[in-house]
Backbone as CSV, one residue per row, in Angstrom:
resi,resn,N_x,N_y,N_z,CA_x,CA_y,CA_z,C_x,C_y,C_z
1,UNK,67.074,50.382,89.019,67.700,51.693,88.781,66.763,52.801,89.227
2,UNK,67.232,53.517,90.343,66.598,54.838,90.356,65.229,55.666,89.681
3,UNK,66.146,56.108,88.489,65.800,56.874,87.484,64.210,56.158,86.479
4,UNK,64.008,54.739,86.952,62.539,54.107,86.839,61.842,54.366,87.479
5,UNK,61.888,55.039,88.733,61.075,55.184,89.675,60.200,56.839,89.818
6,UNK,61.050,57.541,88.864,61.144,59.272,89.443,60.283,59.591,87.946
7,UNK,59.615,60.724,88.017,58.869,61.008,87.141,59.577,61.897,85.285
8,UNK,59.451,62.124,84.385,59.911,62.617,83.150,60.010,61.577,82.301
9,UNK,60.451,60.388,83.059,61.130,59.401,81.451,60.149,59.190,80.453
10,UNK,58.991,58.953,80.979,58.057,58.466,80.088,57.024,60.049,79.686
11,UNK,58.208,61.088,79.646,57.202,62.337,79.172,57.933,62.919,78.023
12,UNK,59.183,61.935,77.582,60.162,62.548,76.664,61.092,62.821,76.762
13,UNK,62.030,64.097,76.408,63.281,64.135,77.144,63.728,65.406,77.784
14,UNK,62.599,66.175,78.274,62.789,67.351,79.684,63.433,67.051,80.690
15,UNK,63.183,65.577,80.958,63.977,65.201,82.365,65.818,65.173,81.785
16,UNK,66.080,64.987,80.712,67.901,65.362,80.436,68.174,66.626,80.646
17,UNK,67.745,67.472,80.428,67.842,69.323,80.881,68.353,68.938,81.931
18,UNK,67.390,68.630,82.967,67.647,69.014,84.193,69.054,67.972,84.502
19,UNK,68.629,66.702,83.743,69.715,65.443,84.591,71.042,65.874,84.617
20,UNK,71.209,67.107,83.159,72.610,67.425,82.732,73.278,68.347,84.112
21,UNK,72.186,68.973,84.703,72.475,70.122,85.520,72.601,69.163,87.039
22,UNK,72.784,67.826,87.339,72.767,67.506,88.664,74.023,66.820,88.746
23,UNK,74.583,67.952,89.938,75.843,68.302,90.668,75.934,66.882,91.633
24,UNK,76.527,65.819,90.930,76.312,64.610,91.982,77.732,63.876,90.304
25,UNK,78.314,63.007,91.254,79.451,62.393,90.553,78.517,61.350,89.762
26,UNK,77.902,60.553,90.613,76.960,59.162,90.115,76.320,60.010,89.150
27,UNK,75.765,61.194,88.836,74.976,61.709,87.444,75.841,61.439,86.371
28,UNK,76.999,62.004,86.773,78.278,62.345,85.586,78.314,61.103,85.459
29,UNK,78.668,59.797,85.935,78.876,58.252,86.179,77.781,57.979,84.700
30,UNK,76.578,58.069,85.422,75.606,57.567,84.463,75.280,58.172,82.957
31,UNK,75.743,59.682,83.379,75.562,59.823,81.660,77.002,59.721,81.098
32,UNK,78.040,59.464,81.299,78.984,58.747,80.871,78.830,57.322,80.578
33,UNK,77.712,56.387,80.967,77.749,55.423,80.352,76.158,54.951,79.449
34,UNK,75.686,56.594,79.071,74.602,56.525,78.550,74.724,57.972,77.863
35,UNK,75.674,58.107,76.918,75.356,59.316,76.396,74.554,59.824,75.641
36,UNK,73.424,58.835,75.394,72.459,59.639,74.502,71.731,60.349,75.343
37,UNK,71.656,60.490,76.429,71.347,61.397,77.319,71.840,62.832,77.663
38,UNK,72.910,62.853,77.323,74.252,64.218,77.263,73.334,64.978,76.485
39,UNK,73.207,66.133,76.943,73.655,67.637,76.567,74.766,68.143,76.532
40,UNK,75.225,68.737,75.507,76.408,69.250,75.989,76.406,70.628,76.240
41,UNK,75.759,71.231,75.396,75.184,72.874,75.922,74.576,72.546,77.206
42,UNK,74.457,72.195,78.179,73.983,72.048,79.643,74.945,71.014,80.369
43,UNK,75.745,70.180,80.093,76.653,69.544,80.759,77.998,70.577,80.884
44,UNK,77.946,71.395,79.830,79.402,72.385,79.574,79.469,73.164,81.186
45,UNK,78.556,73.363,81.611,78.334,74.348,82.778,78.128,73.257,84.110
46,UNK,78.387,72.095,84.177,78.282,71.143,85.237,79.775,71.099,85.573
47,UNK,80.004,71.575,87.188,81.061,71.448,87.764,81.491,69.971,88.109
48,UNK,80.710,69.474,88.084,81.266,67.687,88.077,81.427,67.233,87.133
49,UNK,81.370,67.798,85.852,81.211,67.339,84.420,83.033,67.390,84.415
50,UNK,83.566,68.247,84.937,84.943,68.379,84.397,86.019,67.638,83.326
51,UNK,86.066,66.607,84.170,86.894,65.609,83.500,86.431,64.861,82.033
52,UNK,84.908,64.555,82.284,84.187,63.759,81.217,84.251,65.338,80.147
53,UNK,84.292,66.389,80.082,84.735,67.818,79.268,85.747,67.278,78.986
54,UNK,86.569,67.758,79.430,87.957,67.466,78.912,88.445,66.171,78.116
55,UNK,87.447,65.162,78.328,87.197,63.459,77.772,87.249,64.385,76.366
56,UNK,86.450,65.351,76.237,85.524,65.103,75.042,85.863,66.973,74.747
57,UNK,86.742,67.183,74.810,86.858,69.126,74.258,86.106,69.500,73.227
58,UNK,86.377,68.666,71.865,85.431,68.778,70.667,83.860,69.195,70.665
59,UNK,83.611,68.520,71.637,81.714,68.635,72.701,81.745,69.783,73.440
60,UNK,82.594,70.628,74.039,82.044,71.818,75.232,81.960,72.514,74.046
61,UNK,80.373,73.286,75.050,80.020,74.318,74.798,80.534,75.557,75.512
62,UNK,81.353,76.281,74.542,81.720,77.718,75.549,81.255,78.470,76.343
63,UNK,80.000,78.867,75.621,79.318,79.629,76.478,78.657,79.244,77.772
64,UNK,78.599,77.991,77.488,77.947,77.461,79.073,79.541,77.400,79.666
65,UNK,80.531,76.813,79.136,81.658,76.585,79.796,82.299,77.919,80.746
66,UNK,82.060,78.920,80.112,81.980,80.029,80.587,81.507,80.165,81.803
67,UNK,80.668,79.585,82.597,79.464,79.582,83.302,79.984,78.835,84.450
68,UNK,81.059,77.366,83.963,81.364,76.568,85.112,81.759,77.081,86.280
69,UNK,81.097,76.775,87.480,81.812,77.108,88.681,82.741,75.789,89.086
70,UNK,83.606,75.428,88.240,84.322,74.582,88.438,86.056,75.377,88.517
71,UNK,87.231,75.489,89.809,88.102,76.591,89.358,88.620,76.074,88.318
72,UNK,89.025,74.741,87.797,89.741,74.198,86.961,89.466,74.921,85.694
73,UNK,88.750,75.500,84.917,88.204,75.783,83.599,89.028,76.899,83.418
74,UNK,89.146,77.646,84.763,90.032,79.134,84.395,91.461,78.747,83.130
75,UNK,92.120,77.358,83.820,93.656,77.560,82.518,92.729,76.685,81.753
76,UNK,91.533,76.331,81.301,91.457,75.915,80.198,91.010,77.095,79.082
77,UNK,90.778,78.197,80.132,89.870,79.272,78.615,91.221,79.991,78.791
78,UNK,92.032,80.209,79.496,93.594,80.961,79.609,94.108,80.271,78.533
79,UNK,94.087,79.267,77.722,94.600,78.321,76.974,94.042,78.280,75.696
80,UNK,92.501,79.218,75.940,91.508,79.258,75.074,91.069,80.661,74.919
81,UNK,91.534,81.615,74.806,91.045,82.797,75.288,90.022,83.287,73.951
82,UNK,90.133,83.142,72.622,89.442,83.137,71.828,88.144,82.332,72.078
83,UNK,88.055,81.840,73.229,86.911,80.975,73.417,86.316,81.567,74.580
84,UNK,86.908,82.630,75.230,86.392,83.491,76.568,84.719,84.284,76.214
85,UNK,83.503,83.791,76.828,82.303,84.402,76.521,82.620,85.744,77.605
86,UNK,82.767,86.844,77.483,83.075,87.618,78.841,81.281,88.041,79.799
87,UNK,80.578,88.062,78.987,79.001,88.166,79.168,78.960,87.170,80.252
88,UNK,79.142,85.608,79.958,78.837,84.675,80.609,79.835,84.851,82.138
89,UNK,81.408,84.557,81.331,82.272,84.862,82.537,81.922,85.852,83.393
90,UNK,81.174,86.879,83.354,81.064,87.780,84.214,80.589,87.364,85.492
91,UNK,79.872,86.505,85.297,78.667,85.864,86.008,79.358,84.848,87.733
92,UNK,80.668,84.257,86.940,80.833,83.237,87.752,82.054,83.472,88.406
93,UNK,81.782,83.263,89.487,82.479,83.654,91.039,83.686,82.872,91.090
94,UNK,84.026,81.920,90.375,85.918,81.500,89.989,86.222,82.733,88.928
95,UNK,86.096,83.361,88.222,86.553,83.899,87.195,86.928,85.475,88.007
96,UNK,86.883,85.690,88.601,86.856,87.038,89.892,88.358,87.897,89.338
97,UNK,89.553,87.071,89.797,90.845,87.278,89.548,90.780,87.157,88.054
98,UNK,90.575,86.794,87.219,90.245,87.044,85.687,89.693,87.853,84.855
99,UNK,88.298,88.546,86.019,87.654,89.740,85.856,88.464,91.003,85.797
100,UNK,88.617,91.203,87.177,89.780,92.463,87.632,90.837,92.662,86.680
101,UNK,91.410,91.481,85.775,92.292,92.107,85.080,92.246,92.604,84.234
102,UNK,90.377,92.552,83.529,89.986,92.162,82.350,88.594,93.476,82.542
103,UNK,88.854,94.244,83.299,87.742,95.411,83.971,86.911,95.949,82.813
104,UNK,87.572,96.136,81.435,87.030,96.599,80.084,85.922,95.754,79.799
105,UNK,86.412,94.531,80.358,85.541,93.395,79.419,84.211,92.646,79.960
106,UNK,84.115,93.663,81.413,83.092,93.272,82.275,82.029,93.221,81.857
107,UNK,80.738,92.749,81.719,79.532,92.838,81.556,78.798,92.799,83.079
108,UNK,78.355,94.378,83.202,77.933,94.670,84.528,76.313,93.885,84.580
109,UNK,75.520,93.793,83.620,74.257,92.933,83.922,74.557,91.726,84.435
110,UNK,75.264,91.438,83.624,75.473,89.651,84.001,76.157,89.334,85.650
111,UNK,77.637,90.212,86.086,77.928,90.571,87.384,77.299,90.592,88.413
112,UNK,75.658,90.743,87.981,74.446,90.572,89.248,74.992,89.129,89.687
113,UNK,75.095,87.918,89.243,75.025,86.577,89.453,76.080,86.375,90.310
114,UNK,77.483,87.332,90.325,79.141,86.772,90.747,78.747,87.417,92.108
115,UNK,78.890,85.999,93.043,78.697,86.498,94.382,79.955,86.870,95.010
116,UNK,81.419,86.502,94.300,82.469,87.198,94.251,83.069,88.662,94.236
117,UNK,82.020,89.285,93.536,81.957,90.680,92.564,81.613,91.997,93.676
118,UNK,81.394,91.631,95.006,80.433,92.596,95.858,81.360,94.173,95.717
119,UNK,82.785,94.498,95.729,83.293,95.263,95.345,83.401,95.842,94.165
120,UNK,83.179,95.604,93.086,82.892,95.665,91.401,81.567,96.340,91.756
121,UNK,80.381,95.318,92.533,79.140,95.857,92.299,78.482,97.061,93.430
122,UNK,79.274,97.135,94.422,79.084,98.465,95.396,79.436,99.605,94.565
123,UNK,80.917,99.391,94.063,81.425,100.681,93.238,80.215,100.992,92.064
124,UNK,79.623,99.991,91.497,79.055,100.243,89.904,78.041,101.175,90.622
125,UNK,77.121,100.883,91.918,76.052,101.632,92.292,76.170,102.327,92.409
126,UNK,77.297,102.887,93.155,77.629,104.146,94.048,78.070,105.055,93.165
127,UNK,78.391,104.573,91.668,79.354,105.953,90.950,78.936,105.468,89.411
128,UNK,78.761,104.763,88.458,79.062,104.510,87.486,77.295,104.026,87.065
129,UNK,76.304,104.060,87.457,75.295,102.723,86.919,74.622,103.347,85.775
130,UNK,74.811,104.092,85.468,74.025,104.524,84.348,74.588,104.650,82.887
131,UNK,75.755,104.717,83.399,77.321,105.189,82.736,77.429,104.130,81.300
132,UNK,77.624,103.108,82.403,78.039,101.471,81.318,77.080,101.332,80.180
133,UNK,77.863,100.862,79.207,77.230,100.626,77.790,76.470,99.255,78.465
134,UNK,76.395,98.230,79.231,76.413,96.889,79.477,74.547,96.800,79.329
135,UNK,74.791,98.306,80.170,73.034,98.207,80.812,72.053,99.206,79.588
136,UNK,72.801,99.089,78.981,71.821,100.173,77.480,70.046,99.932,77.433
137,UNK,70.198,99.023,77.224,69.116,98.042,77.151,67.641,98.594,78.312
138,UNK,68.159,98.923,79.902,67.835,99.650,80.149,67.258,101.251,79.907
139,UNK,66.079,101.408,80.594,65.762,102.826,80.086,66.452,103.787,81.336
140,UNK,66.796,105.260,80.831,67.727,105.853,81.530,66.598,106.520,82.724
141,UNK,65.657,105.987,83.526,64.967,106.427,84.361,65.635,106.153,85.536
142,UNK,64.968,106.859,86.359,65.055,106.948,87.941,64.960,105.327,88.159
143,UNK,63.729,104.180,87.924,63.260,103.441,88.335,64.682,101.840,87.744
144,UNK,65.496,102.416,87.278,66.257,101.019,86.791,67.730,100.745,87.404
145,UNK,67.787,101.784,88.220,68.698,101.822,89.063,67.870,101.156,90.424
146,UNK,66.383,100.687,90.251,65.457,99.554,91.308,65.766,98.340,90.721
147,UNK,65.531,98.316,89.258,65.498,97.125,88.729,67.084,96.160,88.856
148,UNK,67.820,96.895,88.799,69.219,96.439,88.680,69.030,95.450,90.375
149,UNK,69.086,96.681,91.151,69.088,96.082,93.084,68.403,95.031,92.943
150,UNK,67.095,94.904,92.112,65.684,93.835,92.239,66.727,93.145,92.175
151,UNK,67.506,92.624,90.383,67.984,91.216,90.496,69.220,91.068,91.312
152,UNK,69.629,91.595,91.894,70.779,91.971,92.527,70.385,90.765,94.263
153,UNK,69.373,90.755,93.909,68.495,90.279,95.616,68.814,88.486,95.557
154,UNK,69.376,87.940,93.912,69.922,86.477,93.718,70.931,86.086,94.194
155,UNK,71.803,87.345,94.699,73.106,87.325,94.548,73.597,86.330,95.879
156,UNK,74.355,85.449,95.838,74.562,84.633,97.010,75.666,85.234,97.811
157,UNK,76.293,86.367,97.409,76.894,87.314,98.882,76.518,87.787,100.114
158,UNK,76.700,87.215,100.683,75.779,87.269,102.251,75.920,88.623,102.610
159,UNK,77.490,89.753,102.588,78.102,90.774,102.847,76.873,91.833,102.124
160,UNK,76.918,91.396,100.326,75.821,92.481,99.522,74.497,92.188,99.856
161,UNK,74.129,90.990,100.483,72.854,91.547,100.955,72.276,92.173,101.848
162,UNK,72.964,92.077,102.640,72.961,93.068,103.888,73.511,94.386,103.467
163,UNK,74.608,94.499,102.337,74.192,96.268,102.262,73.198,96.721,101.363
164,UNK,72.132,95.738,100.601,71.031,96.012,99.655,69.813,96.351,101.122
165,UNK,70.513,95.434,101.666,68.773,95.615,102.672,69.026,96.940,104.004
166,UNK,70.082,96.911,104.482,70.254,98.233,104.784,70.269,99.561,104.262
167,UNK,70.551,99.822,102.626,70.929,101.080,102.099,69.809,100.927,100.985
168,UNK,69.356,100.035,100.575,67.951,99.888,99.598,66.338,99.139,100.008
169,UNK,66.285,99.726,101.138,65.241,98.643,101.768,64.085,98.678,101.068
170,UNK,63.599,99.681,100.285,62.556,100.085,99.308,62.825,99.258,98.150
171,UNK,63.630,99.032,97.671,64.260,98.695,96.358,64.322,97.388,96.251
172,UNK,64.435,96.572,97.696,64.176,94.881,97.425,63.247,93.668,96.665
173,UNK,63.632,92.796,95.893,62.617,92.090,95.025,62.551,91.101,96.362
174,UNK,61.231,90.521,96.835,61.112,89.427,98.155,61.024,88.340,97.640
175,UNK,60.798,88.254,96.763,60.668,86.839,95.604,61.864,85.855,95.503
176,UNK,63.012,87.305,95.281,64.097,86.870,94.939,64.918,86.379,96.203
177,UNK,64.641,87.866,97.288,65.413,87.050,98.413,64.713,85.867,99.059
178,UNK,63.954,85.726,98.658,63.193,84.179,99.510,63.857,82.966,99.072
179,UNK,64.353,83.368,97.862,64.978,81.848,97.342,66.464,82.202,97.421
180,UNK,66.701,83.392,98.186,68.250,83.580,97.973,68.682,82.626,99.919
181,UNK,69.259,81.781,100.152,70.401,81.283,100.898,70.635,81.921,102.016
182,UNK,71.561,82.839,101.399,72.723,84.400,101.891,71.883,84.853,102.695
183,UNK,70.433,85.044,101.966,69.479,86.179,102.926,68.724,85.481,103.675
184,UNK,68.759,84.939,104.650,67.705,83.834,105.657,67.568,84.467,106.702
185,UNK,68.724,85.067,107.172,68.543,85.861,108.398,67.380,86.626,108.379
186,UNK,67.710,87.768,107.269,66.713,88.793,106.656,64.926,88.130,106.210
187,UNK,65.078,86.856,105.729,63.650,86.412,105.442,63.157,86.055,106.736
188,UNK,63.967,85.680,107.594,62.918,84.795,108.838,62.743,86.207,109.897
189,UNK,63.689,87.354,110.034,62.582,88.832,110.702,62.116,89.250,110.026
190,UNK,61.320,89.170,108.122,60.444,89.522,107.885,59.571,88.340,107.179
191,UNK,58.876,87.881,108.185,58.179,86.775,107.452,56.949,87.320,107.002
192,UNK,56.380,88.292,107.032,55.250,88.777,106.218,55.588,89.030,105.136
193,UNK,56.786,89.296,104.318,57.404,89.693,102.644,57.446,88.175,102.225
194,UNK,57.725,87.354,102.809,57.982,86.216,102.217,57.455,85.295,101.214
195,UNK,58.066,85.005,100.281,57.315,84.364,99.087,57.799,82.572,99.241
196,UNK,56.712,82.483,99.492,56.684,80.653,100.041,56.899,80.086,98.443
197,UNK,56.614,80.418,97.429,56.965,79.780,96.047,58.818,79.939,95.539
198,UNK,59.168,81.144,96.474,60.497,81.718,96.335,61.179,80.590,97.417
199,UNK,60.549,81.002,98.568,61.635,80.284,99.761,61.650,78.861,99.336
200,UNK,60.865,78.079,98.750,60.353,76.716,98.126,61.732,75.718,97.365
201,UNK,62.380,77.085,96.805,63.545,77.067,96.218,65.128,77.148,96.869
202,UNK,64.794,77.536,98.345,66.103,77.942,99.231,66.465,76.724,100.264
203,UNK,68.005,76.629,99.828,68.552,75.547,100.251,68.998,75.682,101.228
204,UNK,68.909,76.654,101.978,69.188,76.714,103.600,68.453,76.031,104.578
205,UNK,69.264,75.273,105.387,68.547,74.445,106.365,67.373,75.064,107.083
206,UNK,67.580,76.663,107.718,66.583,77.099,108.264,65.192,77.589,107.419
207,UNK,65.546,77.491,106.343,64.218,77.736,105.105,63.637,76.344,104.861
208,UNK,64.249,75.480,105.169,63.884,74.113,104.626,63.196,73.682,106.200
209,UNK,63.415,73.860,107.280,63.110,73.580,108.526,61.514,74.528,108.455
210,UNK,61.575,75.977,108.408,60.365,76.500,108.086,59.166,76.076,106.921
211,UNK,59.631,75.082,106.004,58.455,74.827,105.068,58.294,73.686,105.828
212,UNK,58.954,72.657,106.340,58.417,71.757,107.248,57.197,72.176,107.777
213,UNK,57.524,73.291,108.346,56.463,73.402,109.365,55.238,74.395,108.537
214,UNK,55.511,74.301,107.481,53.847,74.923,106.606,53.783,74.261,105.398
215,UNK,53.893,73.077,105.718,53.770,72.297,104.436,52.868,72.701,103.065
216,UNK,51.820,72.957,103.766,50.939,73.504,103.168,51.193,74.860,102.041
217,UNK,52.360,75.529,102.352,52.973,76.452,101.567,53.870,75.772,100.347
218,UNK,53.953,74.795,100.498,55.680,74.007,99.673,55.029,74.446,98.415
219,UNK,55.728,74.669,97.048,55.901,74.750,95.725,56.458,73.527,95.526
220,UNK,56.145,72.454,95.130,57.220,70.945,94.720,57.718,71.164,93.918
221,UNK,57.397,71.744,92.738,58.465,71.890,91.639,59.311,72.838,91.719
222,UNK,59.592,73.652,93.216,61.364,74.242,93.404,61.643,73.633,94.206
223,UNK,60.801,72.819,95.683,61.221,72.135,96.530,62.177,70.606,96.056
224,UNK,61.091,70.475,95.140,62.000,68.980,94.435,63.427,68.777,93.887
225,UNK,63.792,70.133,93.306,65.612,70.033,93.184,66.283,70.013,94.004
226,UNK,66.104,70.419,95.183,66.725,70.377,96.667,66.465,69.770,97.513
227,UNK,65.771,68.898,97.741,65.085,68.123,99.012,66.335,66.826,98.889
228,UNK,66.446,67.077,100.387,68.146,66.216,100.964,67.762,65.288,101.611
229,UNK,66.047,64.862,101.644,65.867,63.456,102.462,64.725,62.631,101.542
230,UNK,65.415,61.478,101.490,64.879,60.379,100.104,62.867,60.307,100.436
231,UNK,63.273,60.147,101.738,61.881,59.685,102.384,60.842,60.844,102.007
232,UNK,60.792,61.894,101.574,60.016,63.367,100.996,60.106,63.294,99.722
233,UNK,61.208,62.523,98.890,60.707,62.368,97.606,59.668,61.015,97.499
234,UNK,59.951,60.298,97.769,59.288,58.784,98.294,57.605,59.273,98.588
235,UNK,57.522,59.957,99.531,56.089,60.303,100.098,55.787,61.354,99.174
236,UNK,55.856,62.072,97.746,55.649,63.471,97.795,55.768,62.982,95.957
237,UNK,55.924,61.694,95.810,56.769,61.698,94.193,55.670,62.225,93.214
238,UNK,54.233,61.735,93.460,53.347,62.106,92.543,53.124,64.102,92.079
239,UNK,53.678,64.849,92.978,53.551,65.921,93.043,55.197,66.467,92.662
240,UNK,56.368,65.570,92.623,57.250,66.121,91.571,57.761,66.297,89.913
241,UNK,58.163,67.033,89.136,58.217,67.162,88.099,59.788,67.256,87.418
242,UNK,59.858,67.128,86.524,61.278,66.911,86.289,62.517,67.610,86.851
243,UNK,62.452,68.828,87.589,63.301,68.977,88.507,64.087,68.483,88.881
244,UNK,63.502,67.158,89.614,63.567,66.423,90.714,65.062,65.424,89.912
245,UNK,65.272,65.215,88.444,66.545,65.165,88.199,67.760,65.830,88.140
246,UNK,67.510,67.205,88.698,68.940,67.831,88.928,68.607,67.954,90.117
247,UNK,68.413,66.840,91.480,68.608,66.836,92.741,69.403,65.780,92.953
248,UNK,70.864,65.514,93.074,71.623,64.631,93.567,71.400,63.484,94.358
249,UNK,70.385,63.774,95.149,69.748,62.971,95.945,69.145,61.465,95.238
250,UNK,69.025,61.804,94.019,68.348,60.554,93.246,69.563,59.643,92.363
251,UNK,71.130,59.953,93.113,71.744,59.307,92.516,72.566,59.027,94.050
252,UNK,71.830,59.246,95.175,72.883,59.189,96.207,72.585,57.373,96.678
253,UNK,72.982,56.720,96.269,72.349,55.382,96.710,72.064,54.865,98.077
254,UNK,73.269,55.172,99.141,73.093,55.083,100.144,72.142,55.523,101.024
255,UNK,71.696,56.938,100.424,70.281,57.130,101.387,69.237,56.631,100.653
256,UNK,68.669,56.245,99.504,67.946,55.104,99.228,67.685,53.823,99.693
257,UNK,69.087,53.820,99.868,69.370,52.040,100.633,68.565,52.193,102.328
258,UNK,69.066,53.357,102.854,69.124,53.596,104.025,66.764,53.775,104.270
259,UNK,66.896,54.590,103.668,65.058,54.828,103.481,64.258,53.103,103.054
260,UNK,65.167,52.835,101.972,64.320,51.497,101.519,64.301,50.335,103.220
261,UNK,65.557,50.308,103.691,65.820,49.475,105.416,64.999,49.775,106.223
262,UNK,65.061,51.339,106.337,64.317,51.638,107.826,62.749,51.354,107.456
263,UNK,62.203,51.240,105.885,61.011,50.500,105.871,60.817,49.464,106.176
264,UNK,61.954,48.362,105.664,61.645,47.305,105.843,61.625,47.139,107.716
265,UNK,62.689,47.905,108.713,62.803,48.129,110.232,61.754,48.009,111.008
266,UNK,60.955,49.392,109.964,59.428,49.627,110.569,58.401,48.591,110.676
267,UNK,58.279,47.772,109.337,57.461,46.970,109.303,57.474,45.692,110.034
268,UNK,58.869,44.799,110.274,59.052,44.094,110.889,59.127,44.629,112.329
269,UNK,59.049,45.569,113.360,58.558,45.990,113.913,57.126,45.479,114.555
270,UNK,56.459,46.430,113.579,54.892,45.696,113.805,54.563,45.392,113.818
271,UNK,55.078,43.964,113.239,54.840,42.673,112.944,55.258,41.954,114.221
272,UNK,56.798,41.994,114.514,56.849,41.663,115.914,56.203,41.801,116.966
273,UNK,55.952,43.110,117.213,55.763,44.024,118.565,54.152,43.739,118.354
274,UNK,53.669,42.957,117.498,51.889,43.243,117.137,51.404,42.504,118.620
275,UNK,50.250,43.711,118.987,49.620,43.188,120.406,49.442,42.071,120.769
276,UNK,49.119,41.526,119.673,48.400,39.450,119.089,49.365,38.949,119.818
277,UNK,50.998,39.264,119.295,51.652,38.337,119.260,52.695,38.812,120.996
278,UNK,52.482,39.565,121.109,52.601,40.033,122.573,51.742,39.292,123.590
279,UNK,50.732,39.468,123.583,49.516,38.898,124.565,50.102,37.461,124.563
280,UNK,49.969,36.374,123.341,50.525,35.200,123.249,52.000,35.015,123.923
281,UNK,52.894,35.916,124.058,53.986,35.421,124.572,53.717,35.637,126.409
282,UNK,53.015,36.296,126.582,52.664,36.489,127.724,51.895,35.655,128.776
283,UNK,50.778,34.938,127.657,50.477,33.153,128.106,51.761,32.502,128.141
284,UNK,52.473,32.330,127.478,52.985,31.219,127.174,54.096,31.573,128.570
285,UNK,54.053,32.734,129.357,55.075,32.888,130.449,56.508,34.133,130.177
286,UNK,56.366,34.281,129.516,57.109,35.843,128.971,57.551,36.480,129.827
287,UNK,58.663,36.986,130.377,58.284,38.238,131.579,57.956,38.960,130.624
288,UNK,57.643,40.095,130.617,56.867,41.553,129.695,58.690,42.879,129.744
289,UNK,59.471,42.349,130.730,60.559,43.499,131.323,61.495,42.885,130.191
290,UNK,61.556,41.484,129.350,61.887,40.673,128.766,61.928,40.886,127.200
291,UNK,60.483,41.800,126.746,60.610,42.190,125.688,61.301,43.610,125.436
């Protein structure tokens, strides 16, 4: 089994946090047939969790449920509306058409997260940000109408980041866009802002192609939830940390299978092809065009 091989089990039970949070069917598989492993305050918010939820309604947690980017959940809290977190819902980019109808009930902090929301959140800047009870909490300075844009830099709207980095170029957190996706374009013409502990975390092929090539920069414990080739957890395991169970990858069997072969490929290889045993076929009359 996998999950003997990868690091947490034998550190307690940090590695279930994360296991609850990995977006892979075979996770849901396995803690369905090992539920003392379940969270349910952290499975409630797993879009593959769906069905095994609904197994078990008595078990979701709302407020994470709130959270699912799964669309299915919408007629279950429509069904549940006394069970609607609107704080949380604000957040998640199925709930959009649920928002709009529900404009009173917005929680504009949380709205940073809904990469859905880019119209909600152009308007809040442009006319209203100080206004909302949401952001109280905030102090009414010049400087929090920065702070808002800072977290605003997570947002996986490709459209709002490009109008944060055109109309707030002062105002950008680089931390944030390094691990943001959306913004890659924007990180790779400014690679001097770049936060290699941030980008460490970004699942874009061309961010993941650039730490290749500076290895020496990688963060493993953000690289490890995302890394899409077995053979980098394999070579790299002593330097991952429980993360590395909400990366799908450790339940994908086939590329295990596939990494565990091309070892065995390699080795028999060298074993064949070994000079020794070359030279010897070559006495013995070999053509050489033959091998």
């Amino acid at each position: 089994m996998v999950s003997l091989c990868l690091p947490g089990i034998e550190k307690g039970n940090r590695y279930k946090y994360y296991l609850n949070m990995n977006h892979s069917e075979n996770a849901i598989k396995y803690l369905s047939q090992n539920p003392d492993n379940i969270i349910w305050s952290i499975l409630s918010a797993n879009p593959y969790a769906f069905n095994l939820l609904m197994e078990n309604k008595d078990l979701i947690y709302w407020p994470s449920f709130c959270l699912n980017p799964n669309p299915k959940i919408i007629d279950i809290l429509l069904q549940n509306p006394k069970q609607i977190y609107w704080y949380g819902l604000s957040s998640n980019s199925v709930a959009i058409e649920l928002l709009l109808q529900n404009k009173d009930k917005i929680n504009y902090t949380y709205l940073i997260d809904n990469e859905n929301a880019y119209e909600l959140i152009k308007e809040y800047l442009e006319t209203q940000f100080i206004l909302h009870p949401s952001l109280a909490y905030y102090s009414v300075k010049k400087h929090n109408k920065q702070t808002y844009i800072q977290n605003l830099c997570s947002n996986k709207n490709k459209k709002l980041i490009q109008y944060l980095y055109i109309n707030y170029p002062d105002d950008l957190d680089w931390f944030k866009l390094s691990t943001n996706s959306a913004a890659i374009d924007i990180i790779l013409e400014n690679r001097d802002k770049i936060s290699y502990i941030g980008l460490s975390a970004n699942t874009h092929p061309k961010a993941i192609e650039l730490l290749k090539q500076t290895p020496c920069y990688i963060n493993w414990d953000n690289f490890g939830a995302h890394i899409t080739e077995y053979a980098l957890i394999a070579e790299h395991k002593p330097m991952l940390k429980e993360w590395i169970w909400s990366n799908p990858i450790i339940f994908d069997y086939k590329a295990i299978s596939k990494y565990k072969m091309d070892i065995i490929k390699e080795e028999l290889i060298q074993k064949t092809l070994h000079p020794k045993r070359i030279e010897k076929w070559l006495e013995q009359g070999v053509d050489i065009d033959d091998l």
